[in-house]
N, C-alpha and C positions, 0 to 999 in steps of 0.2 A: 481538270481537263482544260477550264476557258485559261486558267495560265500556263498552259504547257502548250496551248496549239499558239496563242499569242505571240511567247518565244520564239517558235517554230515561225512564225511569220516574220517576226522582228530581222530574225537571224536570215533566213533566206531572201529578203529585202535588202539586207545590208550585206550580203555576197554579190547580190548582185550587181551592186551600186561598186564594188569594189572591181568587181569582176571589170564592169564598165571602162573603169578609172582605168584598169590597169593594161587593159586592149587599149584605150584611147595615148594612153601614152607610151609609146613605141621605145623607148628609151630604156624601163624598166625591164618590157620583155628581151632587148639586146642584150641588159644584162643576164636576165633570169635565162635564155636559151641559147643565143648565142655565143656570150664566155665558155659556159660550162663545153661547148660542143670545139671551142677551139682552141681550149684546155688538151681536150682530150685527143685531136687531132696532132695538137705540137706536138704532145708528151709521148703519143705512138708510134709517130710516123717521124716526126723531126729530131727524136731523143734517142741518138744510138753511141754504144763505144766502142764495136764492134769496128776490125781493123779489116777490109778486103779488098783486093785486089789494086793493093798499094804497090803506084810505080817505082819500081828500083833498077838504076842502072848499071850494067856491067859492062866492065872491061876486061877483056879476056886477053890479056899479055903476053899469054900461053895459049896454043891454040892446040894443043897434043890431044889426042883421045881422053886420056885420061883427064883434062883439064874438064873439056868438054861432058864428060858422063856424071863431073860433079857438081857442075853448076845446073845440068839437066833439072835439079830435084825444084829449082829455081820455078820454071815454069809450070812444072808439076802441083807444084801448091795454092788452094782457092785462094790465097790470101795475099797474092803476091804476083805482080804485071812485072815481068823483068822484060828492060831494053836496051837492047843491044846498041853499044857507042863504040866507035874506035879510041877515042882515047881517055884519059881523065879530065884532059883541060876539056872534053866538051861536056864532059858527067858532070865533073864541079860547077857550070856556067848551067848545067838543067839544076843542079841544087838548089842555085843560089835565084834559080828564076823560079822556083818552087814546082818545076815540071816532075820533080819525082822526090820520094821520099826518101833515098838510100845510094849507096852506091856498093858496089861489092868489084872488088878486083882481084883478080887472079894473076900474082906475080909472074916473070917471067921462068924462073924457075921451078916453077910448083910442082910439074911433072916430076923432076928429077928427086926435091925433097919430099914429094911425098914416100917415091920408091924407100926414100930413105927411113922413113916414116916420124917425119917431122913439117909435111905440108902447113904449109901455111896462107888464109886468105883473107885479105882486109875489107874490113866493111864501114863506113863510113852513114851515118846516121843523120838526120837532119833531128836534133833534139828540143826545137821549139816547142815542141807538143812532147811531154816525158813520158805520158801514155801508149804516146800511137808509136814513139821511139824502143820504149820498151817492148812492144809487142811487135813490131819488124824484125827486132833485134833477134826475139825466142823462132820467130817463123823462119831468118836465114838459118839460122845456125839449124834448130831442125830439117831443112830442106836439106842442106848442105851434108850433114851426117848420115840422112838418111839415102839420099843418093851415095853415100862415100862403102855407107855399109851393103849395099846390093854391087855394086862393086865390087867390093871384096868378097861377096859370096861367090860372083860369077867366075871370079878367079881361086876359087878353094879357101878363100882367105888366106892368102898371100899375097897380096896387093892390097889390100883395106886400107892400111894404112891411117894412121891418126891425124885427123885437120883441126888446127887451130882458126879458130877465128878472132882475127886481132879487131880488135871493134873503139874507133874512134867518136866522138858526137863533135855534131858543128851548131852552132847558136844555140846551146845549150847546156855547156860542157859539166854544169853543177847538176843537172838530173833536177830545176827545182822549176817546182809546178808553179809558182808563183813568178818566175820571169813570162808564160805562158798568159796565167789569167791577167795579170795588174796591169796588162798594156789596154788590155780585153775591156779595161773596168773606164779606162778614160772615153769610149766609145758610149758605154751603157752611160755614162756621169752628161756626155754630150745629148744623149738621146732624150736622156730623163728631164733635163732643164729646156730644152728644145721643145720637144713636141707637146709635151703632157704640161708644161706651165703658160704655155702659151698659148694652146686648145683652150684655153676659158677667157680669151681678152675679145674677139669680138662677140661671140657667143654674150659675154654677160654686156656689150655696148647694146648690140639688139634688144634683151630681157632688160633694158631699164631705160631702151629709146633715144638713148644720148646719141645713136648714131647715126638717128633718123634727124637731131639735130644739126649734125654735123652737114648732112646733105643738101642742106639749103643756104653756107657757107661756100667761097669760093675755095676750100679745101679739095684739092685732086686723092684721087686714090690713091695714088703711090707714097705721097705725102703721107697720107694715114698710114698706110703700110710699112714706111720708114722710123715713121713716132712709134709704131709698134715694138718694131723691131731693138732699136736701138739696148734700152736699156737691157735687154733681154741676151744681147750678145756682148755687153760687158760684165754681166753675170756668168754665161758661160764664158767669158773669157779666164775670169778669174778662176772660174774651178777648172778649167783646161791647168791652168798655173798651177795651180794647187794639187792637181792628179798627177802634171811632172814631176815637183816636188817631193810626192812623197814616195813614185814610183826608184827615183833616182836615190832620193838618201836615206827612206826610211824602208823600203823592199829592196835594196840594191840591186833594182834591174837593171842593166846596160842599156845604154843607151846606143848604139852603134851607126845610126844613118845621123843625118842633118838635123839638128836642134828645129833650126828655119824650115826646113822643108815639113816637120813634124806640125808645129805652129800651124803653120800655113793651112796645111792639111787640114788639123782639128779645126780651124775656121772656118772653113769652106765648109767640111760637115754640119758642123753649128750652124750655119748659113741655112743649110736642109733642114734642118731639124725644127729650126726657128719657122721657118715660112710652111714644112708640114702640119704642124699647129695649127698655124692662122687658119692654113686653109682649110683642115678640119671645123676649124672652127668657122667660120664663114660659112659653111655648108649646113652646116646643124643649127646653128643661132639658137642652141641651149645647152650652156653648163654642163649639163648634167652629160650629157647623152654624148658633149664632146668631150670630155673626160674619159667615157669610158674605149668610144673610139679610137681616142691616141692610144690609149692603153695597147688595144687590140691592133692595132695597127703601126703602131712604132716600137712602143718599149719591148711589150712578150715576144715581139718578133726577133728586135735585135738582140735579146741574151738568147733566144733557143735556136735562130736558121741564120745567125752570122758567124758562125765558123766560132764563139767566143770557148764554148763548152767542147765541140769534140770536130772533128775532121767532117765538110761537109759531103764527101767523096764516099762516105759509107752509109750514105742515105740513100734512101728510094728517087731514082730520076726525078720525079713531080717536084719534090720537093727540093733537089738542088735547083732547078728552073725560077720556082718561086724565088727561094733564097737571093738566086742571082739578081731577082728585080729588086732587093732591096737596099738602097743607098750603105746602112749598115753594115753589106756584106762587105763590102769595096773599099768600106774604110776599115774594119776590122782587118783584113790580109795588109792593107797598107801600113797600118800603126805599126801590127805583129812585125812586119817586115822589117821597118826602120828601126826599130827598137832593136829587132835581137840579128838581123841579119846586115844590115847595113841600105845605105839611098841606092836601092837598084831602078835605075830611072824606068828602064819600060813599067815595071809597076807603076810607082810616081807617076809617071803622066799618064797612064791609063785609068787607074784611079781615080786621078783629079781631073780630066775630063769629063767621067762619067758622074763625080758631084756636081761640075760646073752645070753638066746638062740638065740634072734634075733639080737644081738651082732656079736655072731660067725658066723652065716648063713651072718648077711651083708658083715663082715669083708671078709668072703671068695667071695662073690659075687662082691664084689668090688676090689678086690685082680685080679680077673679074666679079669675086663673090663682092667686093667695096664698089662697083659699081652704082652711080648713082637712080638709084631707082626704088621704088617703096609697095609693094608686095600686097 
C-alpha cells in the first residue's frame, strides 16, 4: 500500500509539472490544437473537385428557335453559368483572360443541319485543369442532348434530331495533368525555401542573444534585414532555375508566355516569401513556434487555397476571400498563365502589383520587429 500510494503521488506530481510546462509553453499547444483544427478545416471546407457553376460562353450564330431551345439546356444545369457574347473574338479574349471556362457556338447553319439530322456544335474547352475540363466537357454535351431530346418530343419526334459536339481544348491540348500541377510545384518549391527556412534566422539570433549584440553596433535594421535576406534568395533562385528546368525538359511542359516575365515573377514571389519568414520570425523569437507558424501560415495554405490542386470557384465564398488574401493565389494563376496560356499582360501586371504591394508592407513590417530595442 505505502508503494502504490507513493507511485500515485510521484506520478501525479510529475503530470502536473508537465501539465505546467506544457500551458507555459504556448507553442507546443499551437501545435497540439491548433494544426490538428486547421488540418481539418483546409481539408473540409478548402478541398473540393466538385465542378459548379463554371462560366461558359456562347455564341449563338444562329438565332432560330430551334438553335435557341437547344442551347436552353445550357442554363438549365447547376453546373454551368452560360454567357451570352456576340461574337467569338470576344469569347476567345474572356478564355484567354480566364473570365470563363468554355465556350460553346452554334454554327450559323445548325438550324437547317439539324432539320437534316446532322447538327452540329462546337465547344471549345480551356484544358489547363484536365479535371475541371473533362467534367465541363460531360456537363455540355449532356445539357445539350438533353435539351435536344425534349425537343424532339415536343415535336412527336420528328425534329429531335442528332447533335454532335465537336469539342476542341486550348492550353491543354494532351489532356495531361502534369502540364496543370508542375507549374503548381515551382510556387510550392518558392514558398517552402521562403517562408519555412527563413522563419528560424531571427528567431534563433534572439534564443542565442547575438542580436541583442548586434543592437549596440551602428548596424541599421534594414542592413540586417538585407544580410538576411540575401543568401536565401540565391538559393531560391537556383531552385526557381532548377524547377524551369525540369518542368521544360524533363515533364515537357510548354512554356508559352515570356521566359523574362516568368523569372521576374518567381522573384518577386521569392521576395514575399523571404521577408514572410523573417517576419514570422521576428514576432515569435523562437524556433520552435516559428517553424510551425510558417508552416500554418505559408506552406499548407499555398498547396490547398491557391488554386494549385483544383479550381478555387467551387469552394465555399469564405474561403475563396481568404484564398484571395494570399500572395500564393496571385502567383499561382500567374505562373499557370504563362506557362500554358501565354504573357496576357492585365494578368501580369495585376499579379505583380499585388506582390510588389505585400512586398513593401512585409519589408516594412519586418524592418519594425529588428527595431532597436530590448524587451
Amino acid at each position: 500500500m505505502i508503494g502504490g500510494s507513493g507511485f500515485r503521488m510521484r506520478l501525479v506530481a510529475l503530470i502536473r509539472k508537465e501539465t505546467r510546462q506544457l500551458m507555459r509553453d504556448r507553442s507546443n499547444l499551437l501545435v497540439g490544437l491548433i494544426l490538428p483544427l486547421a488540418l481539418i478545416l483546409l481539408f473540409g471546407y478548402g478541398l473540393s473537385f466538385d465542378v459548379a457553376h463554371a462560366p461558359v460562353a456562347v455564341v449563338m450564330e444562329d438565332s432560330s428557335p430551334a438553335a435557341r431551345d437547344t442551347i436552353a439546356g445550357l442554363a438549365g444545369s447547376a453546373y454551368l453559368a452560360p454567357v451570352m457574347v456576340g461574337s467569338m473574338a470576344q469569347a476567345e479574349t474572356l478564355m484567354r483572360a480566364k473570365t470563363v471556362d468554355a465556350i460553346v457556338r452554334v454554327p450559323v447553319d445548325f438550324a437547317a443541319a439539324r432539320a437534316a439530322g446532322s447538327g452540329r456544335i462546337q465547344l471549345i474547352v480551356n484544358g489547363a485543369d484536365s479535371t475541371t475540363a473533362s467534367a465541363i466537357e460531360g456537363y455540355v454535351s449532356g445539357a445539350i442532348q438533353t435539351a435536344s431530346q425534349h425537343v424532339g418530343d415536343r415535336a412527336g419526334g420528328g425534329s429531335g434530331g442528332g447533335i454532335t459536339l465537336l469539342t476542341r481544348t486550348w492550353f491543354n491540348e494532351a489532356g495531361n495533368s502534369r502540364w496543370y500541377l508542375v507549374p503548381g510545384l515551382l510556387v510550392l518549391v518558392m514558398t517552402l525555401i521562403g517562408a519555412f527556412l527563413t522563419s528560424l534566422l531571427i528567431a534563433r539570433e534572439w534564443e542565442r542573444g547575438t542580436l541583442e549584440s548586434l543592437f549596440v553596433t551602428p548596424v541599421r535594421p534594414s542592413e540586417i534585414l538585407l544580410s538576411k535576406l540575401a543568401p536565401y534568395l540565391v538559393i531560391g533562385a537556383i531552385d526557381m532555375v532548377m524547377c524551369l528546368l525540369c518542368a521544360r525538359f524533363l515533364f515537357d511542359v510548354p512554356i508559352r508566355g515570356s521566359l523574362v516575365v516568368i523569372i521576374i515573377a518567381s522573384l518577386l514571389y521569392l521576395v514575399v516569401s523571404l521577408l514572410l519568414g523573417l517576419f514570422i520570425s521576428g514576432i515569435t523569437r523562437n524556433q520552435f513556434a516559428a517553424s510551425q507558424i510558417a508552416l500554418l501560415a505559408s506552406f499548407m495554405p499555398a498547396m490547398m487555397l491557391s488554386g494549385f490542386v483544383f479550381d478555387l470557384r467551387n469552394v465555399p465564398a469564405v474561403i475563396q476571400v481568404i484564398a484571395q488574401v494570399l500572395p500564393a493565389t496571385h502567383f499561382m494563376q500567374l505562373v499557370k498563365t504563362l506557362f500554358l496560356a501565354g504573357t496576357i499582360w492585365p494578368i501580369v501586371i495585376k499579379s505583380c502589383a499585388i506582390l510588389a504591394a505585400y512586398a513593401a508592407l512585409l519589408a516594412f513590417l519586418t524592418r519594425r520587429t529588428l527595431a532597436k530595442r530590448l524587451d
